[in-house]
C-alpha positions as CSV (number, residue, x, y, z in Angstrom):
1,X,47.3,38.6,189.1
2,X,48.8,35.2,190.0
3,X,50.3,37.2,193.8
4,X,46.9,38.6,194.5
5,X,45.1,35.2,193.7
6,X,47.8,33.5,196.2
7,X,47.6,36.1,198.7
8,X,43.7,35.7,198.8
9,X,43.8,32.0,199.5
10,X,45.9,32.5,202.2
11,X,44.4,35.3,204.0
12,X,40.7,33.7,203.7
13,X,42.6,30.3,204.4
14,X,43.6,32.3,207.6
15,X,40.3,33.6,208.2
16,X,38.7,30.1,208.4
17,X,40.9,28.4,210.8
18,X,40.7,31.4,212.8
19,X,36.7,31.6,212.4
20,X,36.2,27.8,212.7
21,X,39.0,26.5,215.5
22,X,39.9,29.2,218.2
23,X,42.7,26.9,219.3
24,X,44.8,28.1,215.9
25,X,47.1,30.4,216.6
26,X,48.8,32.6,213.9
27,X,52.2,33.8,213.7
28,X,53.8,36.1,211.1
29,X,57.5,37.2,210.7
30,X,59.9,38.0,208.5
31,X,62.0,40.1,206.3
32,X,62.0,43.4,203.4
33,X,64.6,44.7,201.7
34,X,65.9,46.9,199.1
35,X,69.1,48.0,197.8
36,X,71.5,49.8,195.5
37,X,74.3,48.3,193.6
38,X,77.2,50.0,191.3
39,X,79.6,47.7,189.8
40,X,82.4,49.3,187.9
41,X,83.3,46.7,185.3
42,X,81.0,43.6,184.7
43,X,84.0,41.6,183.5
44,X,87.9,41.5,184.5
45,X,89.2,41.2,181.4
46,X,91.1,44.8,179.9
47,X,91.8,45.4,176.3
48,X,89.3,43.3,174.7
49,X,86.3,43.3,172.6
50,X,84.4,41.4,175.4
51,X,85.2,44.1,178.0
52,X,82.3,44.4,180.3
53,X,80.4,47.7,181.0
54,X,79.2,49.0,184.4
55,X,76.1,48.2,186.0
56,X,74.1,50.1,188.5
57,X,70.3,49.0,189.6
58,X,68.1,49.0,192.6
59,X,66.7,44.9,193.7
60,X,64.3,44.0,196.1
61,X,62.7,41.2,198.0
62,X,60.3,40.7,200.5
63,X,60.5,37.2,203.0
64,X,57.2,35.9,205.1
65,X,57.2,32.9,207.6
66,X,54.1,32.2,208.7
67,X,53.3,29.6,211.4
68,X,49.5,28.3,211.5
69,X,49.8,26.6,215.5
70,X,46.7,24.2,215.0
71,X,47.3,23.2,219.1
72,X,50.1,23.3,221.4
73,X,53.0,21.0,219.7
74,X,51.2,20.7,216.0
75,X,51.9,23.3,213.8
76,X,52.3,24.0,210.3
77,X,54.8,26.3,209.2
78,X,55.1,27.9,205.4
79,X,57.9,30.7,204.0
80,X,57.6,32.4,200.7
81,X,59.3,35.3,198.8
82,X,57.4,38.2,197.2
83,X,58.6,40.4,194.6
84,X,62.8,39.3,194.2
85,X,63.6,41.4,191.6
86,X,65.5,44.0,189.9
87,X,63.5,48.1,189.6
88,X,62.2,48.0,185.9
89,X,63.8,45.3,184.7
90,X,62.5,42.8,182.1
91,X,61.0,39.4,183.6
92,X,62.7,36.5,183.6
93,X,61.6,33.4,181.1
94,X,59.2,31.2,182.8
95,X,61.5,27.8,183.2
96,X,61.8,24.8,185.3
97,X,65.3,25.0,186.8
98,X,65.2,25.9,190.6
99,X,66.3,29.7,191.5
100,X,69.5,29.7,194.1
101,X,68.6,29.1,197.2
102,X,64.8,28.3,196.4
103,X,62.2,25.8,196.1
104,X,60.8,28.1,192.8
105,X,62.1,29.2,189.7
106,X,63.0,33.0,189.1
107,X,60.7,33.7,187.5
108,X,58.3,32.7,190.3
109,X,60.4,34.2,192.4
110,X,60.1,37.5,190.8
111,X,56.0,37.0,191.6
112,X,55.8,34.9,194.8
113,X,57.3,31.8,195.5
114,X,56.8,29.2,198.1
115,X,60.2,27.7,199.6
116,X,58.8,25.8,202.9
117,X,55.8,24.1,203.3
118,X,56.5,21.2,206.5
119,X,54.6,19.7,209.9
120,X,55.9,20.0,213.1
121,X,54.8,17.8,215.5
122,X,56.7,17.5,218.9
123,X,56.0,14.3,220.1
124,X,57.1,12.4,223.8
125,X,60.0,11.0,221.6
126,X,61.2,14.5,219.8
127,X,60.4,16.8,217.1
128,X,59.3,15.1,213.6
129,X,59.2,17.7,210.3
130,X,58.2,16.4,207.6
131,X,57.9,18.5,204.4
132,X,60.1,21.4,202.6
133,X,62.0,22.9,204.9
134,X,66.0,24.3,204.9
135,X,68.4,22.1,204.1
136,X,72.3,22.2,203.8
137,X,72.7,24.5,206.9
138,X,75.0,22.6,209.7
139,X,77.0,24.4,212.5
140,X,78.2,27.6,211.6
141,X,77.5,29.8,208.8
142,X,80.9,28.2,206.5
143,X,79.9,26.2,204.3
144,X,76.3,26.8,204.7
145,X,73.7,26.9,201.3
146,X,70.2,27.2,202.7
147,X,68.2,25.6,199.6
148,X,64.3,23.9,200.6
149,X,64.1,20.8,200.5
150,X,61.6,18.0,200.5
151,X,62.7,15.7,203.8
152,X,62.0,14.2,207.0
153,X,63.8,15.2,209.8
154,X,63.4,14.1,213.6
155,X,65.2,15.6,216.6
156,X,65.3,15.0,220.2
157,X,66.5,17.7,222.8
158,X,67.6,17.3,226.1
159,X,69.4,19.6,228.3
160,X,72.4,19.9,226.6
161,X,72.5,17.4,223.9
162,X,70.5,17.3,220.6
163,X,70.2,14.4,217.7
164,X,68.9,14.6,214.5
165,X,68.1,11.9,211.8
166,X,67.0,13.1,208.4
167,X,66.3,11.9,205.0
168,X,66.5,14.5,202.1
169,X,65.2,14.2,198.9
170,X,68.0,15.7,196.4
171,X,66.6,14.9,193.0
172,X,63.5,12.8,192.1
173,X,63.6,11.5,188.4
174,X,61.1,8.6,188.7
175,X,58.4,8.6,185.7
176,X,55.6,11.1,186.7
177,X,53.0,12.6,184.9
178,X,55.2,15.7,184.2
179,X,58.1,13.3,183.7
180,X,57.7,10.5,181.1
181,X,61.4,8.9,182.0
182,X,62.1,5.8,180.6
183,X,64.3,3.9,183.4
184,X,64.5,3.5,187.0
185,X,66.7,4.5,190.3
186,X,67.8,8.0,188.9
187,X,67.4,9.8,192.1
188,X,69.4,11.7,194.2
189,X,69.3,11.0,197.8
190,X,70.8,12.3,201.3
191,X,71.0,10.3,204.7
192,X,72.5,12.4,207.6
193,X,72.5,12.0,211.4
194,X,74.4,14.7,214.0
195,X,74.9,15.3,217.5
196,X,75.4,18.8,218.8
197,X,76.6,19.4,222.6
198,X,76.3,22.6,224.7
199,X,78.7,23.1,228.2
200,X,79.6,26.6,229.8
201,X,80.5,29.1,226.7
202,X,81.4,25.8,224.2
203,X,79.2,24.5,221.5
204,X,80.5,21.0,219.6
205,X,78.9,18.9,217.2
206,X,79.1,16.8,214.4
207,X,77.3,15.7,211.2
208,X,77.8,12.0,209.2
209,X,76.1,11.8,206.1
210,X,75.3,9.5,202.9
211,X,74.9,10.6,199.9
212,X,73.8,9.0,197.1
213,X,73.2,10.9,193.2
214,X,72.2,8.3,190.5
215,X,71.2,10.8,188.3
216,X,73.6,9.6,185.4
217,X,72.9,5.9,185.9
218,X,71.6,5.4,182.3
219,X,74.3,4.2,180.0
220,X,74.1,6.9,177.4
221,X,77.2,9.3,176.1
222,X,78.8,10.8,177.2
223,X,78.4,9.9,180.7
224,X,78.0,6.3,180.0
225,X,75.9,5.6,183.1
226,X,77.4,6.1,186.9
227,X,76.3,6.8,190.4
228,X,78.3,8.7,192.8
229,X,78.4,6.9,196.5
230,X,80.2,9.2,199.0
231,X,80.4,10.0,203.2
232,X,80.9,13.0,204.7
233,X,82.2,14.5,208.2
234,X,81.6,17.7,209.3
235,X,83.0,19.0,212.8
236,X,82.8,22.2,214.7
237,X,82.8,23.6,217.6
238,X,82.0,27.8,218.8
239,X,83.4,28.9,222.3
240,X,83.0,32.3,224.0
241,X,86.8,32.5,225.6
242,X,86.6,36.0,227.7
243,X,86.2,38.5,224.7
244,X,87.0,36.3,222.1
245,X,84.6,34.2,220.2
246,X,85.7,31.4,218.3
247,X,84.4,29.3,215.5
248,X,85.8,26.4,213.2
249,X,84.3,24.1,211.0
250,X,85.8,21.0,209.1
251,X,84.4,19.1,205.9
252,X,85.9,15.9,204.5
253,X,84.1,14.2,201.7
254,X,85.1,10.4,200.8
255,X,83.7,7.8,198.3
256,X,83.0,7.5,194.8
257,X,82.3,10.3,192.4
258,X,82.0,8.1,189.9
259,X,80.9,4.9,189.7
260,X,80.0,3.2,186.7
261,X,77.9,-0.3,186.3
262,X,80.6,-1.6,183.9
263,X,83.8,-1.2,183.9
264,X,84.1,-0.9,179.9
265,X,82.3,2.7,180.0
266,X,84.8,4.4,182.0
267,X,87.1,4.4,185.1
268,X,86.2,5.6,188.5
269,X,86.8,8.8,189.7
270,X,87.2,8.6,193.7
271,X,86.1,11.6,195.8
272,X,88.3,13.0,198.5
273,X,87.8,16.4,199.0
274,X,88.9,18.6,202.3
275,X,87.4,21.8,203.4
276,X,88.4,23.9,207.0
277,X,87.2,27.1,208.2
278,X,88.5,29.4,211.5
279,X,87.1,32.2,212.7
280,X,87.9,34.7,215.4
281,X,86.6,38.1,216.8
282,X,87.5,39.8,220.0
283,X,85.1,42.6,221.7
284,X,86.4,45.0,222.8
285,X,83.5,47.5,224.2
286,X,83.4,49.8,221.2
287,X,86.1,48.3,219.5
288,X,86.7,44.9,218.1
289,X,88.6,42.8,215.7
290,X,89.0,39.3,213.9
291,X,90.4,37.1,211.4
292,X,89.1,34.5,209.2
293,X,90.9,31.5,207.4
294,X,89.3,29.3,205.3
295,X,90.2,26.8,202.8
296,X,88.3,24.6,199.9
297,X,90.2,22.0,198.5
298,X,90.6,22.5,194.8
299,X,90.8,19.4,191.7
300,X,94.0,18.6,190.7
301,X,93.9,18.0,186.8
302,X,96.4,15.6,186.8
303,X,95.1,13.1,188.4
304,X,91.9,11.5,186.7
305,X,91.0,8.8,188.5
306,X,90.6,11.1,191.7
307,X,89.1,14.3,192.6
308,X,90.9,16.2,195.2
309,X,87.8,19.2,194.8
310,X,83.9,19.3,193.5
311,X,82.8,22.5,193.2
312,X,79.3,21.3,194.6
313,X,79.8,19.3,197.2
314,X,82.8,21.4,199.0
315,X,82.7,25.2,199.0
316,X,82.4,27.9,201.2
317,X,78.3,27.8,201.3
318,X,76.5,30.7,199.6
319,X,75.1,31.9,203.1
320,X,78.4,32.9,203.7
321,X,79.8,36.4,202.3
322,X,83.6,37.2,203.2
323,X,83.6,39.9,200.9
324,X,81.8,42.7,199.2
325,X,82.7,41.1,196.0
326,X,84.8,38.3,196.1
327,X,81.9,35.3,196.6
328,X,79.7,37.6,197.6
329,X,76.2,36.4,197.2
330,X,74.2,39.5,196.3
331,X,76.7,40.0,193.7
332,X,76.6,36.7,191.9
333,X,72.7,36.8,192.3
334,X,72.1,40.2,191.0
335,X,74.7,41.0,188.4
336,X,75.8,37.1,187.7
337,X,79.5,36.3,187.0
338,X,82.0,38.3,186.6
339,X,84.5,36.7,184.3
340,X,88.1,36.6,183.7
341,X,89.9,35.0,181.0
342,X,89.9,31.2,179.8
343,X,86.9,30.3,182.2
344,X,88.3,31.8,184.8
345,X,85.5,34.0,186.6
346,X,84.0,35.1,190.1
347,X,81.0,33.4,190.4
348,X,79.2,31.5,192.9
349,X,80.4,30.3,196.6
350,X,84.1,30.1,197.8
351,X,85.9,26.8,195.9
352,X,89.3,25.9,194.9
353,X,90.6,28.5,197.5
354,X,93.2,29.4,200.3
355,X,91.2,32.7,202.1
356,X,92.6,35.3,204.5
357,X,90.9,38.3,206.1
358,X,92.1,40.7,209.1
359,X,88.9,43.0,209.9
360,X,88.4,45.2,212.5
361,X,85.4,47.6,213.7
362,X,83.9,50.4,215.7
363,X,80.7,51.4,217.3
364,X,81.1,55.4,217.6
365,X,77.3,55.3,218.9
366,X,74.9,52.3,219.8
367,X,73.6,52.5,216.4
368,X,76.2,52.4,214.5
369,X,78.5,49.7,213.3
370,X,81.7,50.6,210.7
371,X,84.0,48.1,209.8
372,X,86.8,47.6,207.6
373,X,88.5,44.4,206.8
374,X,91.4,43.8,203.6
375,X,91.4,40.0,202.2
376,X,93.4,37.7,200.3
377,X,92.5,34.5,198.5
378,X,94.9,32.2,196.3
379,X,93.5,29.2,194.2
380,X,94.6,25.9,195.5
381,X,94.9,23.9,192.5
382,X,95.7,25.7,189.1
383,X,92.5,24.5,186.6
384,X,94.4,23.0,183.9
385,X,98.2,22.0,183.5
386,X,98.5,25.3,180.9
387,X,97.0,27.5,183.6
388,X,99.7,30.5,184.3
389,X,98.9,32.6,187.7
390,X,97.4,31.0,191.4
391,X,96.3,34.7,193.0
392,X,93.2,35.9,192.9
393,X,93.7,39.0,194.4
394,X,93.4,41.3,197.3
395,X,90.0,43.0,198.4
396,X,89.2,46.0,200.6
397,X,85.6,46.6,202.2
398,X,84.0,49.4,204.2
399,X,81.2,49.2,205.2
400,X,78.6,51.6,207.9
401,X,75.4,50.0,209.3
402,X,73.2,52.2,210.7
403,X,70.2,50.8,213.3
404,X,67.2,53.4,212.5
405,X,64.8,51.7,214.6
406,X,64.9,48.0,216.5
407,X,63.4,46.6,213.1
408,X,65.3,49.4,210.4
409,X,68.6,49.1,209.4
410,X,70.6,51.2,206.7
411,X,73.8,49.5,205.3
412,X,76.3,51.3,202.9
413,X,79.3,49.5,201.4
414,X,82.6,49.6,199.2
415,X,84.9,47.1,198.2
416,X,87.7,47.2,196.0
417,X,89.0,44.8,194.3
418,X,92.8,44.5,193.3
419,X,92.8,41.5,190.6
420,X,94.9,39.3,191.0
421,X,97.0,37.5,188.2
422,X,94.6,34.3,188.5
423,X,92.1,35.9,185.7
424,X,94.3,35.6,183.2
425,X,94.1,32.1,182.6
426,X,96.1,30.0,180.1
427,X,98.2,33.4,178.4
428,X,100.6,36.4,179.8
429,X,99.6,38.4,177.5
430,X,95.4,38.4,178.7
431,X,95.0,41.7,180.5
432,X,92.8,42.3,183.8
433,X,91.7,45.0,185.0
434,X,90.6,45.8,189.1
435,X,87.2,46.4,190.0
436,X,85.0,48.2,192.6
437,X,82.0,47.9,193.7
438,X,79.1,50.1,195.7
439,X,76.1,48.3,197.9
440,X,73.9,50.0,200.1
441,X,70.7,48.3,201.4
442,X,67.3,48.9,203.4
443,X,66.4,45.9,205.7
444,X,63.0,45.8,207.4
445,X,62.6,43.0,210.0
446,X,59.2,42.2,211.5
């Protein structure tokens, strides 16, 4: 009942400006789709009582943007997500935490929930947004989590420069009504500024942020109060060289992880973290081919008073999908992790990683796309000093896509996975087993 009661107030809230102001102007877009996943083995461990099954289910979602253009320059623009969830599964329990990549919970999500709700006002001296909106998405698709986000951005275009200056709101924590906290400055905050420059077939730009997470300020154990202080550079540039396009991106945090009000609760932990990204395809009519490298700096667990990797702050982004299963996103959101032994486990975006991928493609007809690529991915730093094996493994994908209409597409997909010696964590003797999985989706675009 709650979607109907939402999707009333919306349409009759449609209705009115359109009845009452003739200068609104509404504009609707956005995205449906459905899909089939097998996964052969739900773990990769072999020969133990926590083996995991397969899995095989059909998931959904449908995606609306909706622009309400009060005049020429003004508008107010929403996003929300209908229906995210598995065919005949049980609900998920109502609770607070945010879903990935959302402004709601999952359960919410599994109803309707609302990710962006922001002004847009283009003024003589730029563009000012101000609301929830996108955030985390810089340059090119590495190292790109699209998660809404309460902030206030301003931008200014010119021919072929653009700036930006925005202020994100990470985590609030002050007392509220819903939140009877009992100290002060326990936010988490984000200060960022970037320049982006277009010439010819070349696109270059950089973003300098602050960021600033005093979410464990409190003294209490077994954090023993601390803030985390930190900068970071991102680089890249995208050039069109003949047939070959070419893309690179380059993250480098510095500062404090750690930073605690007194010296007798604990040491500091500096941040230094390194992340890199190259891309490249060449088209060649019906033919092309690529490569990808890609790198996340891992934590060395030898040093304590420094971390070399953070698995939130550098990874490969969730927006982006290498693989069919290795940090594949549709995989970690549908089935969840897939683990290994000793906390070892596939789960979310690309971290603690060296990543190579030769691919290469066809297009038999206009409508059709098939392309193959083989990948392999070896951990950077090994998670604890008893930890045995570095290789993840090898991965093979196929997949078809298939353009029905301008606005249908049909995708099927397989990927194998050869594990790799990685999964078995602290002990020789810890068995893994390869996996394979099978994905095809319906995607509606309108």
């Amino acid at each position: 009942m709650k979607r109907f009661g939402i999707l009333f107030c919306l349409l009759t809230l449609t209705l009115l400006f359109s009845a009452t102001a003739r200068a609104v102007d509404v504009k609707v877009g956005g995205e449906f789709f459905a899909g089939g996943m097998y996964l052969d083995k739900s773990t990769l461990k072999k020969d133990t009582a926590a083996d995991g099954p397969s899995t095989a289910f059909y998931f959904q979602r449908l995606r609306v943007n909706a622009g309400l253009i009060v005049v020429p320059g003004l508008s107010l623009i929403t996003r929300f997500d209908v229906m995210e969830r598995a065919w005949g599964a049980s609900r998920s329990i109502p609770a607070t935490a945010l879903d990935t990549m959302s402004a709601g919970t999952r359960a919410e999500n599994e109803n309707i929930a609302f990710d962006w709700l922001f002004v847009m006002y283009d003024s003589p001296v730029g563009r000012w947004r101000v609301g929830y909106m996108t955030d985390g998405a810089w340059g090119t698709v590495f190292m790109d989590t699209s998660m809404p986000r309460g902030k206030i951005a301003w931008s200014y275009h010119a021919p072929n420069w653009m700036y930006t200056i925005q202020v994100v709101k990470m985590a609030e924590n002050s007392r509220t009504a819903v939140n009877p906290a009992t100290a002060s400055d326990l936010d988490g905050d984000k200060y960022c500024m970037a320049f982006r420059y277009n010439w010819k077939n070349v696109e270059a730009g950089i973003l300098l942020g602050l960021g600033r997470d005093a979410i464990k300020r409190p003294g209490m154990a077994p954090d023993n109060g601390y803030r985390a202080l930190y900068n970071n550079f991102m680089p890249y540039f995208k050039a069109q060289i003949g047939p070959v396009k070419l893309q690179s991106e380059v993250v480098y945090f510095m500062g404090k992880l750690r930073d605690y009000e007194e010296d007798a609760l604990g040491r500091d932990v500096q941040l230094s973290t390194l992340t890199a990204w190259l891309d490249a395809q060449a088209d060649l009519g019906r033919f092309y081919m690529g490569g990808t490298f890609a790198y996340t700096s891992g934590d060395d667990p030898g040093t304590t008073e420094k971390a070399e990797g953070d698995v939130i702050r550098n990874n490969g982004g969730r927006d982006w999908n290498p693989c069919l299963i290795m940090w594949n996103q549709d995989l970690n959101y549908w089935v969840g992790t897939v683990a290994g032994h000793n906390a070892a486990a596939q789960a979310g975006p690309m971290y603690n990683a060296w990543f190579f991928q030769i691919r290469g493609g066809v297009k038999p007809i206009d409508k059709l796309d098939i392309m193959a690529s083989v990948s392999y991915a070896n951990a950077d730093k090994k998670p604890t000093a008893n930890w045995i094996y570095n290789d993840y493994g090898y991965e093979v994908d196929l997949t078809a896509t298939y353009n029905i209409t301008n606005n249908l597409s049909y995708m099927l997909g397989a990927g194998y996975l050869f594990t790799g010696k990685y999964y078995r964590g602290e002990s020789d003797s810890n068995s893994v087993s390869n996996d394979f999985l099978v994905l095809n989706k319906l995607t509606l675009t309108f």
